[in-house]
C-alpha positions in Angstrom: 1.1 21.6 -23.0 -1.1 18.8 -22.1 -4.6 20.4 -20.6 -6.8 18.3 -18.2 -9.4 18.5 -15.1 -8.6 17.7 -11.5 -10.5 15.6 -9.6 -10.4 14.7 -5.9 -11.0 11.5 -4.0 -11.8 11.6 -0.7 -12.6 7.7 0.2 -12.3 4.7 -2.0 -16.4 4.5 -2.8 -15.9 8.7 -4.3 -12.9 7.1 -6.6 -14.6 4.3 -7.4 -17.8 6.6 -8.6 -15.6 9.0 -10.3 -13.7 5.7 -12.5 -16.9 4.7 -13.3 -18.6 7.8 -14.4 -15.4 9.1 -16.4 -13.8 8.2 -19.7 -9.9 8.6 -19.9 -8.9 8.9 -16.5 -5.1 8.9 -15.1 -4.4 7.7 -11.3 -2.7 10.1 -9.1 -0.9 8.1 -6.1 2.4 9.4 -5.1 2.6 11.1 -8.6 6.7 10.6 -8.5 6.4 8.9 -12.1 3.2 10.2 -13.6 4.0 13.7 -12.8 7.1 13.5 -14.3 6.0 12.1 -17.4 3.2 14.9 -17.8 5.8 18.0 -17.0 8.3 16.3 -20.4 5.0 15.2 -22.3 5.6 12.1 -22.5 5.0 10.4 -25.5 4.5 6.6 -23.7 1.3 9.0 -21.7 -2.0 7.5 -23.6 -4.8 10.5 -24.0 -6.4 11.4 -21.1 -8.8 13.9 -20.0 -8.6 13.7 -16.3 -6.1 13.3 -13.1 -7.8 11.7 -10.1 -6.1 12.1 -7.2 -6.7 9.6 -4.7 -3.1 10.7 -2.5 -5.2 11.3 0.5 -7.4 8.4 0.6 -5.8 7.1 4.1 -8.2 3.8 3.3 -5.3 3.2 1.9 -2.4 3.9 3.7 -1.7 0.1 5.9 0.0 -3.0 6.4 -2.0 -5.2 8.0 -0.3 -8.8 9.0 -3.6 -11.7 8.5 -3.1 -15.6 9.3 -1.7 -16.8 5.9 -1.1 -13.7 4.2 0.2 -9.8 4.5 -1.8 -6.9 3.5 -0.8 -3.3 1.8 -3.0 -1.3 0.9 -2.4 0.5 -2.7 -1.0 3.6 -0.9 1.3 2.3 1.3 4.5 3.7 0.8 7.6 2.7 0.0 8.8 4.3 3.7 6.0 2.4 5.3 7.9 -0.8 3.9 11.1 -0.3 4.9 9.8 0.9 8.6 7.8 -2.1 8.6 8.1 -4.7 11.4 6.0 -7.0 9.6 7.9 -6.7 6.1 11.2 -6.6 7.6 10.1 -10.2 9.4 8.3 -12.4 6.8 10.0 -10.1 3.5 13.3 -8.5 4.2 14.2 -8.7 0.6 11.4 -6.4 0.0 12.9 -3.7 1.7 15.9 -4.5 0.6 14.4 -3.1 -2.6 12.2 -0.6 -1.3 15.8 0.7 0.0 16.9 1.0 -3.7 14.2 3.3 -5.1 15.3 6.5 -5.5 15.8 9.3 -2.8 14.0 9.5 0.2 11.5 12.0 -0.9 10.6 9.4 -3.6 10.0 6.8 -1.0 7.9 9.1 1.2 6.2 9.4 -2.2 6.3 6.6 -4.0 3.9 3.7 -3.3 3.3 0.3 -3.9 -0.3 0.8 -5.8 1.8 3.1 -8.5 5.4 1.3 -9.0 3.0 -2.0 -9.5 0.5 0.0 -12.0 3.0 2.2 -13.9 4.2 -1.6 -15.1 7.8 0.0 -16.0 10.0 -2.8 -16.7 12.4 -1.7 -14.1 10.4 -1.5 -11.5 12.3 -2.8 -8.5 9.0 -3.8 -6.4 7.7 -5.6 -9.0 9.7 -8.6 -9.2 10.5 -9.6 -5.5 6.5 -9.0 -5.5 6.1 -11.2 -8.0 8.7 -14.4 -6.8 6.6 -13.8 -3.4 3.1 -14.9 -5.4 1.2 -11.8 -4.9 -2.2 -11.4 -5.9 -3.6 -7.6 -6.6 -6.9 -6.6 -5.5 -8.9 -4.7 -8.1 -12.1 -2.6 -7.1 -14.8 -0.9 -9.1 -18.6 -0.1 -8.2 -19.4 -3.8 -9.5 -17.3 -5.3 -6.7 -13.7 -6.5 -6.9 -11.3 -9.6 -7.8 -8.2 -10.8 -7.3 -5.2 -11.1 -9.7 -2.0 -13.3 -9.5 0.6 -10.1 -10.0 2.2 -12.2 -12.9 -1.4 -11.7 -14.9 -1.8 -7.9 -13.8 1.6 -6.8 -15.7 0.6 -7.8 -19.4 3.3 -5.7 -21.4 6.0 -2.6 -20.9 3.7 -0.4 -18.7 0.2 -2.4 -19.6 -1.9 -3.9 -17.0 -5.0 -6.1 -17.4 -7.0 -3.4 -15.1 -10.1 -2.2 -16.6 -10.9 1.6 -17.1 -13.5 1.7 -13.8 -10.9 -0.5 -12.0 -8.2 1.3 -9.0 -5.7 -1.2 -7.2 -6.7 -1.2 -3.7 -4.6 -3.6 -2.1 -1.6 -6.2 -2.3 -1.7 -9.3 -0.7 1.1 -11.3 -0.1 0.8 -15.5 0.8 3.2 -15.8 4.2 5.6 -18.5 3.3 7.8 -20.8 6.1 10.5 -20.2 7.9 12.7 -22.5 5.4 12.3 -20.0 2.6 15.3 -17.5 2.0 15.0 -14.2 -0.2 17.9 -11.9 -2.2 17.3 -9.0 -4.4 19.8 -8.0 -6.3 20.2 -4.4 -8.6 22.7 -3.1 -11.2 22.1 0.9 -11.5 24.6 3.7 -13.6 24.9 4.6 -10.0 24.7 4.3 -6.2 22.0 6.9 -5.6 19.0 7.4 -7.1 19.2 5.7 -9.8 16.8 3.5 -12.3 17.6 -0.3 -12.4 19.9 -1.3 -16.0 19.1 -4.4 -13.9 17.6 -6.4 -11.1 17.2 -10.0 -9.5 14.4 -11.2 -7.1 14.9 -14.7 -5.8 13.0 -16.9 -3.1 14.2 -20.6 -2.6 12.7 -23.0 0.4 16.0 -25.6 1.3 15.6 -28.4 2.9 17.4 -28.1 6.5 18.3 -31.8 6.7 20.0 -32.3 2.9 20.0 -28.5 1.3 17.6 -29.9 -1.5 15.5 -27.0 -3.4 12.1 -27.8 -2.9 11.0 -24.3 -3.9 12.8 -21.4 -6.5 11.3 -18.4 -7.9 13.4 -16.2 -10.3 12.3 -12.7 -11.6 14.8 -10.5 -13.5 13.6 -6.9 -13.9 15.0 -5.1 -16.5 16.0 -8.1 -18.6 12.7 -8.6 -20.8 9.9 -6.2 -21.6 8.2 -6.9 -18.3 9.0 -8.6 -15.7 8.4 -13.2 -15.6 9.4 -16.0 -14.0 12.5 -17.5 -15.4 10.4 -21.1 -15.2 12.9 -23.2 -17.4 15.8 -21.9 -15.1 13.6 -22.6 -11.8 13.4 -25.9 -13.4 17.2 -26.5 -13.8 17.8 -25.7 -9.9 14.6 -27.3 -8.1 15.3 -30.9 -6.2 19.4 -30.5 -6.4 21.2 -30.3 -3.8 22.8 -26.0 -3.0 26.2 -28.0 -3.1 25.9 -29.3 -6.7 25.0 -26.4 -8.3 27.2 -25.1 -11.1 26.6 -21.9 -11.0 28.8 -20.9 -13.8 26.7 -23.0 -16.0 23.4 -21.5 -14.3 24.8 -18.1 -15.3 25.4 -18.4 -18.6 21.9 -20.3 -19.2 20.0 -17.6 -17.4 21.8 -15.1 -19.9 20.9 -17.0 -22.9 17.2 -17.3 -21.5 17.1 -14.1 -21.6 18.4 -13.5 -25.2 15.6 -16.2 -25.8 12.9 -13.6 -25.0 14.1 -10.4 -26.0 17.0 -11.4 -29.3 20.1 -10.0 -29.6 19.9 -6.0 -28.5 22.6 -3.3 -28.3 22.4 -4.1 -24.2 22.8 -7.7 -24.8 26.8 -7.7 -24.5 26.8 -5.8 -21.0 23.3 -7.4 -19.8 24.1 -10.8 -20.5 27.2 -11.2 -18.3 25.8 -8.7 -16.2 22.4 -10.9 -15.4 24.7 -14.2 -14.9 26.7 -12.2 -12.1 23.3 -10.9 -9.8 22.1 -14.4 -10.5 25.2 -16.0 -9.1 25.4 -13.7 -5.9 21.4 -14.1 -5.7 21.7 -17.9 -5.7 25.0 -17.8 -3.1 23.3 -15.7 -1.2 19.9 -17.9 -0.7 21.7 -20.9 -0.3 24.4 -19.7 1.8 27.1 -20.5 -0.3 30.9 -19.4 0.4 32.4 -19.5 -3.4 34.1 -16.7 -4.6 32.5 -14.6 -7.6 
């Protein structure tokens, strides 16, 4: 049985004081991942003496639409995205995969803050987050900084956040209204169920000649933690939508892949498997008719 105080937040300065005064604290958000890893022990849970639960800081709990950029705070939910108005104008792909997490109890639950900072490799916010350039605001008593989310996620649920540090907001760079999103997800099933795989992708086309002057690609899944498939981004970007071979896309992304992680037990049904989202992502963002 793992034994450990409670501790309450009430506002962001009382968590803040708390982080700074106490070793070996866990963050309590939604609690739909670390709960369940404290209840089976978990043996990926490092020490920790204390839970601080910070579920009712409603500081917290917002989406806020700025000039240049959109706003969550660290306890908006994964609800809140999908009922967004802002989200579902500037980032429908988002909920797209905010629709593919769990039940809806989780995504009552569940927020942004915790599926970013639990770092799981499939995490299905993490990569459309991360093809969209979003920065992560970390605070302590000292004062807080910003950090690109592709520096934040450092290893299979690591972050570069200090011990004193709590995510207190997302920020997300508006793009123009020639960029196209798809997220993509293999699960064991329809419901419920934790991503074997999944695809973020955000491409700006040229109206006048379908040139890519823009691709971001971000498997989840498919390495330890989630990156931008850069070499593949630089295969696609300045050609034309119309002559891309996707067949020969698919089987590089697969073997970019194999690049990172080796040869696994997965690798026979992942490979394949990735080549297929990637094709229906990239079809899908550039409009393409071809059959799969």
């Amino acid at each position: 049985m793992i034994e450990y105080d409670f501790l309450i937040a009430k506002d962001v300065d009382s968590a803040l004081e708390y982080l700074h005064k106490y070793e070996n604290i866990k963050v309590l958000a939604g609690g739909t991942d670390i709960l369940v890893d404290i209840h089976k022990e978990s043996p990926r849970l490092e020490k920790f003496d204390y839970i601080l639960d910070i579920s009712n800081i409603k500081g917290l709990q917002y989406i806020d639409e700025m000039e240049d950029n959109v706003e969550l705070g660290a306890l908006c939910t994964h609800t809140m995205l999908i009922q967004s108005n802002v989200i579902n104008k500037y980032f429908p792909f988002l909920v797209t995969a905010a629709k593919s997490i769990g039940s809806v109890q989780i995504r009552n639950r569940g927020t942004v803050g915790g599926n970013i900072s639990n770092a799981s490799p499939a995490a299905d916010l993490i990569p459309p987050l991360m093809a969209l350039d979003s920065k992560i605001e970390l605070s302590s008593i000292n004062g807080k900084r910003h950090v690109p989310l592709d520096q934040y996620i450092v290893g299979p649920y690591k972050t570069s956040k200090n011990q004193d540090e709590l995510v207190t907001k997302i920020i997300i760079p508006k793009l123009d209204e020639n960029y196209r999103f798809s997220f993509q997800k293999i699960g064991r099933r329809r419901a419920l169920n934790i991503a074997r795989l999944n695809l973020a992708v955000v491409a700006k086309i040229n109206e006048q000649d379908s040139k890519i002057e823009d691709i971001r690609i971000v498997p989840g899944s498919a390495t330890p933690f989630p990156i931008r498939f850069k070499n593949i981004e630089g295969e696609i970007l300045n050609q034309k939508a119309s002559q891309l071979n996707l067949e020969e896309l698919a089987k590089k992304i697969g073997d970019e892949m194999v690049k990172i992680t080796g040869e696994r037990w997965s690798t026979p049904y992942k490979k394949p498997a990735l080549g297929a989202i990637f094709k229906k992502a990239i079809m899908e963002v550039t409009n393409s008719s071809e059959k799969l």
